[in-house]
N, C-alpha and C positions, 0 to 999 in steps of 0.2 A: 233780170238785169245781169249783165256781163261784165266782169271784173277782173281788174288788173293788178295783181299783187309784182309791187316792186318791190327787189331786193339788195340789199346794201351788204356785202357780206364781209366782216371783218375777223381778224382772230378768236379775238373772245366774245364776241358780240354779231348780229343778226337783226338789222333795220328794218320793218318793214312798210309800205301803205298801199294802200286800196284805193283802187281809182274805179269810176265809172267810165268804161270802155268808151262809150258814146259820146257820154260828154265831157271825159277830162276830166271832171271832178272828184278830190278826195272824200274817202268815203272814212277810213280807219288808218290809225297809226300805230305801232307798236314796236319794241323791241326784246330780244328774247337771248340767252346763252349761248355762245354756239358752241354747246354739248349736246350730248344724246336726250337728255331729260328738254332745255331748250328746245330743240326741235320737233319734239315730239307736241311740246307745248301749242308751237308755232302750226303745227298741222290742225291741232283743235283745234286752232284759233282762227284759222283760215275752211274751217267746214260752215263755218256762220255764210259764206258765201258761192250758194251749190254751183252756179257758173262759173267757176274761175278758173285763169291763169296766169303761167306766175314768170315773171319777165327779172331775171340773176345779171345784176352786174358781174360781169368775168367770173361767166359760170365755170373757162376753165382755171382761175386760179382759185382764192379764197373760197369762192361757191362751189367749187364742185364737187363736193361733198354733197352737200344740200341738195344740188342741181341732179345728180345720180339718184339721191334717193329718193325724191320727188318726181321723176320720170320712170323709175323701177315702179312705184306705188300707180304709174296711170295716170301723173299729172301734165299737162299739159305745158311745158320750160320752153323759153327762149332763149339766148344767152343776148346779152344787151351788150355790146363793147364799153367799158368806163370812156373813151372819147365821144362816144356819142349822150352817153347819159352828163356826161361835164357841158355838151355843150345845150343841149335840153335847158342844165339848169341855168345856164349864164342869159339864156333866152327868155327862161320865164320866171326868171325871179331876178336878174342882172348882178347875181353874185356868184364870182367867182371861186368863191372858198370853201372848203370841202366842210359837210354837214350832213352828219347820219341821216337824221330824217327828212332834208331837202335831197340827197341823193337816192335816197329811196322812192319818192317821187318823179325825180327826173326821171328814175328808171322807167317807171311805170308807163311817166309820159312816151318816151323816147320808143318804147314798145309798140304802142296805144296810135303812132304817129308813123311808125314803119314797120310795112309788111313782112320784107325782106329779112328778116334773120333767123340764125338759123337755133333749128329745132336740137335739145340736146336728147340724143338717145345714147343711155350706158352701154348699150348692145356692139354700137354703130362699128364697123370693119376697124375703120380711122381708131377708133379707140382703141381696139385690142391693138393693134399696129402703135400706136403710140405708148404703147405699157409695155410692147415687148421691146421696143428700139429704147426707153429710157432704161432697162434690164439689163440691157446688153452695154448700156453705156455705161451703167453703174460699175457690170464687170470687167469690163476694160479698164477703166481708170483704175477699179479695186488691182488689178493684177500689172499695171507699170507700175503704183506703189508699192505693192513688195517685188517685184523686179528691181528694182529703185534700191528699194532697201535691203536684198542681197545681193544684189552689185556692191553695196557699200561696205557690207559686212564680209565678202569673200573678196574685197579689196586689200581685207588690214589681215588675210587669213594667206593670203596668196599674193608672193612675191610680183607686182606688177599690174595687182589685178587679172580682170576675167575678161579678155577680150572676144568680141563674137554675139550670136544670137545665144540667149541663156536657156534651156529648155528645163523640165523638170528632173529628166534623166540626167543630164549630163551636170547638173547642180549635186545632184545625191554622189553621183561619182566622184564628183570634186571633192565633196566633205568627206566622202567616206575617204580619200586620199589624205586626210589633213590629219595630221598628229599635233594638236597643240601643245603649246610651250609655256607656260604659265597660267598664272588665272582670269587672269584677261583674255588669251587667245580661248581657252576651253567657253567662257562664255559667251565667247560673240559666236562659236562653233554652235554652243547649244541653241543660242537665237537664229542663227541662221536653218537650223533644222527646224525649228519651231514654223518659221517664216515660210520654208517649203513646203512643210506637211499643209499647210492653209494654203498656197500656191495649188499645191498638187490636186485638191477638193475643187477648189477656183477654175484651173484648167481643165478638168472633169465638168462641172456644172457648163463650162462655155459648151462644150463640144456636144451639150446634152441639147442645148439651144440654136 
């Protein structure tokens, strides 16, 4: 018999139920941690049924953890969109309101009812491409921040501020330029050196990528 393990993935928790492929019918319900130990759980507990596959609501958000390492291991993932599995359930069961182990089943159903979705591979091009552009996003945003924040600090060091493109060289020259004048100016000096030397690893790491 052929079975379909929906999955309901949440923070701390992991829904799941077992459908007969053919007919639609629930077989098993359960729920499990979503830690290491949980999961590990949830894998014994899903060998009781040697045909199966396992159909992740939004394998790429909450699930995709689960969704990775269930398709690393040779399992057979779908990823289900939560709009499609909401409307599954509003069809066969006429409620609207979200519920771990009714969504768990819509999944299943929603699966079970279409062909068309797609298969999750952790391998897949799209995936390494999608971990390197969040990489690059992360250190982007990481380095306008302290851009940001020695602009601010060689603004109270430096009559008028730092007009211009700010590079790492021409920051170091600036500071090395600055004779502070009391104990305010000498530490916002020391944090602005602080702030570079992180900058300067930052703008290294970019150009590595």
């Amino acid at each position: 018999m052929k079975v379909l393990i929906g999955v309901d993935p949440h923070k701390t928790s992991v829904a799941v139920a077992a459908v007969d492929q053919a007919k639609g019918e629930l077989l098993k319900r359960a729920s499990f941690p979503q830690n290491r130990s949980g999961l590990r759980a949830l894998e014994r507990w899903a060998k009781r049924f040697p045909e199966r596959r396992w159909a992740l609501e939004n394998a790429g958000g909450l699930g995709r953890y689960l969704a990775g390492r269930l398709a690393a291991a040779g399992e057979s993932v779908v990823d289900v969109p939560p709009k499609l599995s909401a409307k599954v359930r509003v069809l066969s069961t006429g409620n609207s309101r979200k519920n771990d182990g009714l969504d768990a089943l819509a999944t299943a159903l929603a699966a079970s009812r279409k062909e068309r979705l797609a298969a999750v591979d952790p391998e897949a091009a799209s995936e390494v491409l999608r971990l390197l552009s969040e990489r690059r996003e992360d250190l982007v945003a990481e380095r306008t921040r302290g851009l940001n924040r020695l602009h601010g600090l060689l603004r109270d060091l430096v009559p008028g501020g730092i007009a211009g493109t700010l590079s790492a060289d021409r920051a170091a020259r600036i500071l090395r330029g600055i004779r502070p004048q009391g104990s305010s100016s000498r530490v916002r000096r020391q944090l602005a050196s602080e702030v570079l030397r992180l900058e300067s690893g930052r703008w290294i790491e970019r150009s590595l990528t």
